[in-house]
C-alpha positions as a printed Julia matrix, in Angstrom:
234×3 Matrix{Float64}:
 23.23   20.23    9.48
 19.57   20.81   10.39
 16.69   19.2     8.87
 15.61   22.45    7.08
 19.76   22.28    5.74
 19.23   19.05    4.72
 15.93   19.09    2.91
 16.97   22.25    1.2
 20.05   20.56   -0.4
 18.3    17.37   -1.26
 15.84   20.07   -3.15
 18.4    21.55   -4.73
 20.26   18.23   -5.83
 16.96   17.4    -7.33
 16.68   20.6    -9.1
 19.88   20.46  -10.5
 19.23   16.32  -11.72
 15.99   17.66  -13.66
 17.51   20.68  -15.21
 20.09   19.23  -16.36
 18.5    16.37  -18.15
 15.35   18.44  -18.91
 17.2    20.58  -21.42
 18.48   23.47  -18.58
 22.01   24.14  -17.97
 25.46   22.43  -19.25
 26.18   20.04  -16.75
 29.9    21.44  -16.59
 28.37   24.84  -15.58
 26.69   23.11  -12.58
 28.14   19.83  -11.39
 30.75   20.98   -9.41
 28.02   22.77   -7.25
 25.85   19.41   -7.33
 29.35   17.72   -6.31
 29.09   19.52   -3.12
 25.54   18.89   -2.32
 26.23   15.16   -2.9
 29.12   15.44   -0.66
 27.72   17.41    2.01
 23.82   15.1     1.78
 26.2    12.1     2.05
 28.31   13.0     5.46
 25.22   14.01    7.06
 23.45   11.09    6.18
 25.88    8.94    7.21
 25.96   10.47   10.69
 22.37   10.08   11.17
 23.08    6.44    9.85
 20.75    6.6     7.02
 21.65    5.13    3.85
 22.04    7.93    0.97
 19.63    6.14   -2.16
 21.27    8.85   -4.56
 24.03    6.6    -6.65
 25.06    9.52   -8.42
 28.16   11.31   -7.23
 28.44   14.14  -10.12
 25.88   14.81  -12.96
 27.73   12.75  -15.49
 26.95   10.07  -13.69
 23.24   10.96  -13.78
 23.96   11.84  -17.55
 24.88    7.94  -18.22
 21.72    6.71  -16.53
 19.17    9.13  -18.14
 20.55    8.86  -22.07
 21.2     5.05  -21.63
 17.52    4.81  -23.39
 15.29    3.54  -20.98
 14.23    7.27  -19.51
 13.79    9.14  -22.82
 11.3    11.6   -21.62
 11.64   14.52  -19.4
  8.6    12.72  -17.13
 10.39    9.62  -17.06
 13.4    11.59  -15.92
 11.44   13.56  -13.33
  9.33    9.9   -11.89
 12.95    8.18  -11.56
 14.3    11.33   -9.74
 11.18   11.36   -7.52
 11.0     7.89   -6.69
 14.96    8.07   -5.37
 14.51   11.48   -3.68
 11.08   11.27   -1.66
 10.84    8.33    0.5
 14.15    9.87    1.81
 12.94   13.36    2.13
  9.76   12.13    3.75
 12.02   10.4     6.41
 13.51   13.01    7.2
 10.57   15.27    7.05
  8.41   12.42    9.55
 11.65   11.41   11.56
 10.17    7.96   10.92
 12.59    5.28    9.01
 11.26    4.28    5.33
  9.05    1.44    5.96
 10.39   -1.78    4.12
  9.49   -5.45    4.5
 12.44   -7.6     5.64
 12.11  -10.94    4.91
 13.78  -11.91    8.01
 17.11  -14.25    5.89
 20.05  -11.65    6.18
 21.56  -12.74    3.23
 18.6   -12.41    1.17
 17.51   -9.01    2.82
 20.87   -7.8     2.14
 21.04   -9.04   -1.63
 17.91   -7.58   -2.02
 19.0    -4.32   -0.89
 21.75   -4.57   -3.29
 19.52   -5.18   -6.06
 17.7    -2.36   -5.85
 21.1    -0.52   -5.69
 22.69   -1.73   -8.46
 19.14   -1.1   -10.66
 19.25    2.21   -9.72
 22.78    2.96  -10.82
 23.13    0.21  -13.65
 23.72    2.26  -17.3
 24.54   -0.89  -19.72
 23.41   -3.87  -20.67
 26.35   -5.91  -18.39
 24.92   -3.9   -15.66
 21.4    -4.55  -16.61
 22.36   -8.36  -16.66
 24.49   -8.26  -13.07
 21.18   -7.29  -11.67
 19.46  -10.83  -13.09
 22.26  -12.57  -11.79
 21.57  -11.24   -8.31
 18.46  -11.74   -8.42
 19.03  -15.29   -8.95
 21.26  -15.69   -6.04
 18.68  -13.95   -3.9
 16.11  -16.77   -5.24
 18.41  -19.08   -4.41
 19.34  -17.83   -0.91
 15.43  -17.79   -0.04
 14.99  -21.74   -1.27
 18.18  -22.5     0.79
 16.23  -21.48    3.48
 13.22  -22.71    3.41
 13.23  -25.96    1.44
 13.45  -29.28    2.91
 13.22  -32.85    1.15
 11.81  -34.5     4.4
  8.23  -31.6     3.94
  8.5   -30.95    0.07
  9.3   -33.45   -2.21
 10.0   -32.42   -5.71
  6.27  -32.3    -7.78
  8.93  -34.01  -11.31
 10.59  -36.51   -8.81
 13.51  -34.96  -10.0
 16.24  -34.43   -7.09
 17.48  -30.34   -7.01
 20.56  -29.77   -6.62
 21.84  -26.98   -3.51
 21.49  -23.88   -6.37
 18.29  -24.72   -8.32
 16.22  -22.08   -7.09
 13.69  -23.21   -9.56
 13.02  -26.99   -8.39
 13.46  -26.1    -4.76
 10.93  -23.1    -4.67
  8.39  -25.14   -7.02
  8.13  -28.26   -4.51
  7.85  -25.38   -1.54
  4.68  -24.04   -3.56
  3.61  -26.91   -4.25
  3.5   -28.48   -0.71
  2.8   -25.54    1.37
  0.23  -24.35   -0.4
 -1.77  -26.97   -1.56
 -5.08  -27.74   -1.59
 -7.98  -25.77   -3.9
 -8.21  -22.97   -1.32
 -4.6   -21.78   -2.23
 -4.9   -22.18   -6.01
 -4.65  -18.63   -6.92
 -2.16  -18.13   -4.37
  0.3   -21.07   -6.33
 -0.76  -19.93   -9.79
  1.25  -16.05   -8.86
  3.89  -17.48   -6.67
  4.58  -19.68   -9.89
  4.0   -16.97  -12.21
  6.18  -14.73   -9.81
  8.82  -17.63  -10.35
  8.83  -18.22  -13.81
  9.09  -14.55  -14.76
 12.11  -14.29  -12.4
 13.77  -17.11  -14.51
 12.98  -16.12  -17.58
 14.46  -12.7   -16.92
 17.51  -13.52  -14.98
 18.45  -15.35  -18.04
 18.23  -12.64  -20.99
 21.17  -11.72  -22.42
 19.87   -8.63  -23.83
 18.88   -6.94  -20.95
 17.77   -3.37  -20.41
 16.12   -1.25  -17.6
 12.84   -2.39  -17.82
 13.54   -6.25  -18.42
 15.64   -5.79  -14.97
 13.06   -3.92  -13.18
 10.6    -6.36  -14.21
 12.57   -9.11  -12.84
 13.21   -7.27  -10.12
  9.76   -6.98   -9.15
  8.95  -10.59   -9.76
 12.04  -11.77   -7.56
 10.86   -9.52   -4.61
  7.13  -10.36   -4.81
  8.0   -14.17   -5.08
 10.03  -13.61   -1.79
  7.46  -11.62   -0.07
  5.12  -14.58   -0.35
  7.35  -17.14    0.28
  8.26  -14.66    3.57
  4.48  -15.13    4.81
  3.96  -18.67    4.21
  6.54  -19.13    5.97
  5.63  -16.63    8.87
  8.11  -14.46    8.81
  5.55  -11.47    8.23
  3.29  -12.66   11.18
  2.74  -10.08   13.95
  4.96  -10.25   17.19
């Protein structure tokens, strides 16, 4: 498949995702056809060893995500669609790989990258909440790596144990970036934290509750990433 193939089927997979849930056609009258684009996009991906973002194999499985009420207008619909489709079209448009920030910890690169998977895909509330939970394990994988008692004793005097994310990331802050120079920088790192905690641990939990913790678990290990220089040039 060319690049003009490919782009032209990831246009008409898009196509197909708005106009069905954008009041267009049935979605039994088109879904086989979108069944085949999937499979097709998907192979060719694969052999160009590019990872498809599209979670959705037929259009009922696009059907659960849009009416599970947190995309109830046809924008909303059209923005999610977007944001999945055109960082991948643009790759393949530029040749150039989607630019992301590893944080340089496999395992918490690669949970991360499963978070944003799962978000993507998750319908329900127990989906919603299995995206908190990984979140939290990603937290916790970061403090694992970074913490130690010798450089950053706890600010409560209160010994963490291996899994409290919380503790261990606080007395990182804390000793790291101290002084008055790096206030602001503490105050959203422990904003960044708290919000991540409080999140991970709603049991009602919808799309934007576990986007928002999302966010706040990524940009909490994006900063802990460059304090610890894991961002610094080559």
């Amino acid at each position: 498949m060319t690049n003009a193939e490919l782009m032209a089927a990831l246009e008409e997979m898009r196509n197909l995702m708005v106009a069905v849930s954008t009041g267009g056609p049935k979605i039994d009258k088109v879904d086989s056809r979108y069944q085949q684009l999937f499979a097709a996009v998907s192979d060719e991906l694969a052999h160009r060893q590019i990872e498809n973002p599209i979670p959705f194999r037929s259009l009922w499985n696009w059907y659960g995500r849009w009416s599970s009420g947190d995309l109830p207008s046809y924008q909303s619909r059209r923005v999610f669609i977007g944001e999945l489709i055109n960082p991948l079209s643009d790759q393949i448009r530029t040749g150039r790989p989607v630019e992301v920030q590893p944080s340089g910890w496999p395992r918490v690169d690669r949970t991360v990258g499963e978070i944003r998977k799962r978000l993507a895909a998750a319908q329900n509330e127990e989906q919603f909440q299995a995206v908190g939970l990984l979140c939290r394990e990603a937290l916790i994988s970061v403090a694992q790596a970074v913490y130690d008692r010798a450089k950053h004793p706890p600010p409560d005097g209160v010994e963490p144990s291996a899994t409290d994310a919380k503790r261990m990331l606080e007395a990182y802050i804390t000793s790291e970036l101290a002084g008055g120079v790096n206030e602001e920088t503490r105050k959203h790192a422990r904003s960044a934290l708290d919000l991540a905690n409080v999140l991970q641990h709603r049991r009602t939990a919808n799309f934007r509750l576990a986007a928002l913790c999302v966010e706040a678990t990524t940009s909490l290990i994006n900063v802990v990433a460059i304090v610890a220089g894991r961002r610094d040039p080559q």
